[in-house]
N, C-alpha and C positions, 0 to 999 in steps of 0.2 A: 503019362500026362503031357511032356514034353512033346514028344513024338504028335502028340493028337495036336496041341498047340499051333506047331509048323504046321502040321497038315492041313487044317483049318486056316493060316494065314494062307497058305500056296493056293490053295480052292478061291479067297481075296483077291489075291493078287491077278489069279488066271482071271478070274471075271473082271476085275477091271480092264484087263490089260484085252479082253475080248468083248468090251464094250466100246471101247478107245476105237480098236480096230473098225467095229461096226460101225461107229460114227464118221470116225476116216472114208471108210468106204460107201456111206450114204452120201458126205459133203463135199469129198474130194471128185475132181472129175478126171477120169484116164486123160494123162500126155497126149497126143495124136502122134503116129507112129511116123508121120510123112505133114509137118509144119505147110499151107498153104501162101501159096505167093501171088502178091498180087500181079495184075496180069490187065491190060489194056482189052483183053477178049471177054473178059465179065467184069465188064463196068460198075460200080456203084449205081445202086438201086435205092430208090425208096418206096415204101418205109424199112425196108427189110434191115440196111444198114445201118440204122439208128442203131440197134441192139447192141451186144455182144459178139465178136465171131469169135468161139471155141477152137477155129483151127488156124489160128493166126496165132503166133508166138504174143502177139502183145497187141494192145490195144490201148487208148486212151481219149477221154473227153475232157478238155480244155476248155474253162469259162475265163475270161481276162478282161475287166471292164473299170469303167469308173461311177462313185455313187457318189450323188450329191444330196446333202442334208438340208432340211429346213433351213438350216443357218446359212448356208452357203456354206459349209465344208464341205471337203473332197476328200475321196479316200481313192486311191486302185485297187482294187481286189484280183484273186487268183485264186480257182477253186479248181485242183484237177484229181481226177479218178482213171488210175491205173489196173490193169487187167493183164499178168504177166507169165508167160511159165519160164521155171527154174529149172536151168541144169540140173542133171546130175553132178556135176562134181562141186555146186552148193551142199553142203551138208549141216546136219545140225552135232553141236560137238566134236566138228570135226568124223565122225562114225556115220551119221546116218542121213541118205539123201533127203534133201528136206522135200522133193517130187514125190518119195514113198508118203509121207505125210498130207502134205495141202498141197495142191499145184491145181489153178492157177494162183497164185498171189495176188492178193488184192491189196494195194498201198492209194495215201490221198495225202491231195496239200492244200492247206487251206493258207492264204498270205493276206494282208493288209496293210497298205502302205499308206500313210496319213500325210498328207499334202501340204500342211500347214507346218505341223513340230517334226515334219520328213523322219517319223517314224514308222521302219519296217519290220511287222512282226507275223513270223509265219509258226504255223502248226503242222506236224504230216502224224499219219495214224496206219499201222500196215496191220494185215490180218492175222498173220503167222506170230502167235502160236495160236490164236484166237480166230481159227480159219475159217467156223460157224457165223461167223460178225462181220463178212463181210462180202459181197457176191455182185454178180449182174447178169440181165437175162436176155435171151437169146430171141426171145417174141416179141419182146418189145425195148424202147429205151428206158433202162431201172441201173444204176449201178448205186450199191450205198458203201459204207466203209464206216462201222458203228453208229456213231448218229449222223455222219455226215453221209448228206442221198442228194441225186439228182436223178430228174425223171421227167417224160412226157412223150408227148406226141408229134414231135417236131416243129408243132406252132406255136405249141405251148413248153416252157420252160420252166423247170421249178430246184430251187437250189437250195439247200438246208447245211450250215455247218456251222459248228462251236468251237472258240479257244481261247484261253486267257478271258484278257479282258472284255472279247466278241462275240455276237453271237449274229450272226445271218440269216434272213428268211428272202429270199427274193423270187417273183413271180413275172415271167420275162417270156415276150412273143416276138416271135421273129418277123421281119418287115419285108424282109426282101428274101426270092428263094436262095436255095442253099446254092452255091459255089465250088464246083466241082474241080479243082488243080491237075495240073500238067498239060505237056503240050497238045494232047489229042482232043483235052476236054472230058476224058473219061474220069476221073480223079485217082487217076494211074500217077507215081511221080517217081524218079530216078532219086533215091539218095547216093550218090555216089560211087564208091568200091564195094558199099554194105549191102545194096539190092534195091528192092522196089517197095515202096506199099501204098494202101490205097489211102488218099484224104480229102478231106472237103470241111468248109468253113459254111458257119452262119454270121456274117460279118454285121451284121444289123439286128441287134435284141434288144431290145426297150424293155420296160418295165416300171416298177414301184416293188417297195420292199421294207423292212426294218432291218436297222442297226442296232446292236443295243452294245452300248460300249461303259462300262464299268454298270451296268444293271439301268443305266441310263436309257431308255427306249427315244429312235427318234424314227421319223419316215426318210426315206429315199428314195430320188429317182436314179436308176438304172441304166448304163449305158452298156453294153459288153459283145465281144466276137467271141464264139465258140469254134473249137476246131474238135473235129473226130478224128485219128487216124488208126492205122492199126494196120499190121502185115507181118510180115516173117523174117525183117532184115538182119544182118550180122554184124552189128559195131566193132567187131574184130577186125573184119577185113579191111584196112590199109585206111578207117576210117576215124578222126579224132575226134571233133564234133562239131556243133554249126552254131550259126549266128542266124535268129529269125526273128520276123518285123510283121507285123499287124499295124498299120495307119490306117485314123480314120481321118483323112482332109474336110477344111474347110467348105470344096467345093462340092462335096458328097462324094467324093469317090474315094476309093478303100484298093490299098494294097498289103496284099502279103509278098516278103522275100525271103528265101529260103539258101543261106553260102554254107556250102560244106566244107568243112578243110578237111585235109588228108594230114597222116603224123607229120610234115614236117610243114601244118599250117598255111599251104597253097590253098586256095579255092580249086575247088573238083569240078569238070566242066557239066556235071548235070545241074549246079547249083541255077535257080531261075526266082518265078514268082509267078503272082497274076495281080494283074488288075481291075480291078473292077470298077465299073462306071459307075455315076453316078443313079442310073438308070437298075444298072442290075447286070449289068454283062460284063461277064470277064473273059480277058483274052490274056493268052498267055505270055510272060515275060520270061527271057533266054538270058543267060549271063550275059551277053553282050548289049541286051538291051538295057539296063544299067550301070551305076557307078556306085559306087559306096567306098568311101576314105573314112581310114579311122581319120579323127582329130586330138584324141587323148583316150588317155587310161586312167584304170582306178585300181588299185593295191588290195586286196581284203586283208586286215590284221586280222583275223580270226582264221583263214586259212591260207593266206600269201598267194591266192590267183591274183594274177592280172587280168582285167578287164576291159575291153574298149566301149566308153562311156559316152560319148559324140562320132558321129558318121556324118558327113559331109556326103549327100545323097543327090543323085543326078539318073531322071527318065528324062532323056530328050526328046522324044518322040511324044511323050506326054504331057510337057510344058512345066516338067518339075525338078527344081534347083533349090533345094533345103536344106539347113542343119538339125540331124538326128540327135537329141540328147538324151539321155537319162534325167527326169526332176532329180534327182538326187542320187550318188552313188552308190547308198549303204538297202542294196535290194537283193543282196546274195541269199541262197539258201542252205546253209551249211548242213545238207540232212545227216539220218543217221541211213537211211536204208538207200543204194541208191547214188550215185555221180553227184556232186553239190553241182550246183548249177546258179546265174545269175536270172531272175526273173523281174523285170520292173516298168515300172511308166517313162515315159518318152514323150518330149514335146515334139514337136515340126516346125519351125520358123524359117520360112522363104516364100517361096513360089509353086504352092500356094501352103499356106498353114495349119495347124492340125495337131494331133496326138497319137496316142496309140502304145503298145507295149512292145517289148526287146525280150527276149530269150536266148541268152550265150551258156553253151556246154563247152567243156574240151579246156577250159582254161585254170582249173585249181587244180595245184601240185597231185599226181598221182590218179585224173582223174581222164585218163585217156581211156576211151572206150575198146 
């Protein structure tokens, strides 16, 4: 009777454990054996790049905007969706590659930064162990990450995410064409020691949307830049991490700048940016054709990075002499999956004025890439 017992559990167990398997291997998609680099000779294309590229170590779509409420409140928001593949020597337990299970990784961060009580509260949601719940596709722009999705047709924009006290539905079209970075124009760009990969911005998306904050429903208008990037680079290589700038000015014109530091915190000489007019045209900015001075720092007591909070910011060429702030310096993300990172809103007050968002990696304890 014993004997039948076990045998009966073992026949259980084989079948789940050849269930597991088969779903693994319905949802999981093969590593690629040879990661794809980007390359100035196959330019960014659309629509095709909107998607997913499968042979690209990582990918990500970046929304960073500000909502205004019937009341006149402000919020910054930050909604991004990651698309990763994981080493082999990640394991689960320490014993087993977590690539034989789910690869690529799907992780998301949803943040809200309140303007008014300069409160910053963010959400992230990753796939693994729950690798079914989360995906994006290759035919078209779709990435979701449980309930959190964004999706469309590059004219059209749609953002969906829940946490705490928030809930998001925003519905955002783009005004101006996309923005293709780096020096050739191709949306080719140099990171540094680490490699290349491809990016482009929609620096102009409008919209309307709801908030609902404590079950509270209100409308909002819409302001936000999206970034895509995604390539094959290696943050190992002699690379620490960077400092990155989304302004929208006063006078309509819109810059990104992109400083990489190396481990002992030098600026890498591919670091640059683009400019974009007010018109729609961007031309490429070279580290020389900038300045950017820190003017202070901010301490995180939750995890002791330092951060630079103010930039004293100079294009000569382009009639711009501003100081770069943070509204407020409590915008870190202490994740759990993942580099903490600072992400937050940013005024401009100079020549000429504005706003826009800050992005610093490479600065809390332990969090060298």
């Amino acid at each position: 009777m014993i004997r039948r017992l076990i045998l009966i559990l073992l026949m259980i167990l084989l079948f789940l454990a050849a269930g597991l398997m088969t779903a693994i291997f319905i949802f999981r998609r093969p590593t690629p054996l040879e990661f794809q680099q980007a390359s100035a000779e196959q330019p960014v294309h659309f629509p095709r790049d909107e998607a997913a590229h499968f042979r690209a170590r990582t990918d990500w779509w970046y929304y960073t905007g500000f909502l205004t409420g019937q009341d006149g409140q402000e919020y910054g928001f930050e909604l991004v969706f990651f698309k990763s593949y994981v080493p082999p020597a990640v394991r689960v337990a320490n014993v087993v590659p977590i690539n034989w299970v789910s690869n690529p990784i799907y992780f998301a961060h949803f943040a809200l930064s309140d303007q008014q009580t300069q409160e910053h509260t963010f959400f992230e949601q990753v796939s693994f162990p729950r690798f079914w719940d989360a995906g994006a596709r290759a035919d078209r722009f779709e990435v979701w990450n449980g309930d959190w999705r964004a999706w469309g047709d590059g004219i059209q924009h749609h953002l969906r995410a829940d946490g705490g006290r928030y809930r998001l539905r925003l519905d955002l079209e783009t005004i101006k064409a996309p923005v293709l970075h780096g020096p050739g124009g191709e949306g080719v760009i140099e990171m540094g020691q680490a490699g290349t990969s491809y990016y482009y911005s929609r620096v102009d998306l409008d919209g309307v949307g709801l908030l609902y904050v404590d079950g509270q429903r209100q409308v909002v208008q819409a302001s936000a830049w999206m970034d895509h990037q995604w390539g094959s680079w290696d943050l190992h290589q002699g690379f620490h991490g960077w400092d990155w700038f989304s302004l929208r000015l006063e006078d309509g014109s819109r810059v990104m700048l992109f400083n990489f530091r190396d481990e002992a915190g030098a600026l890498q000489s591919q670091s640059g940016g683009t400019w974009i007019t007010a018109e729609g045209t961007a031309e490429h900015l070279a580290l020389e054709d900038y300045q950017l001075e820190v003017l202070d720092t901010w301490t995180s007591p939750q995890t002791g990075g330092t951060y630079p909070v103010a930039w004293q910011l100079a294009i000569p060429d382009r009639g711009v002499d501003a100081t770069v702030e943070a509204t407020f310096p409590e915008q870190e993300l202490p994740i759990r999956f993942g580099p903490v990172y600072w992400e937050g809103t940013v005024t401009v007050d100079g020549t000429p004025g504005g706003r826009g968002f800050a992005e610093l990696t490479g600065y809390a304890p332990g969090d060298g890439h």
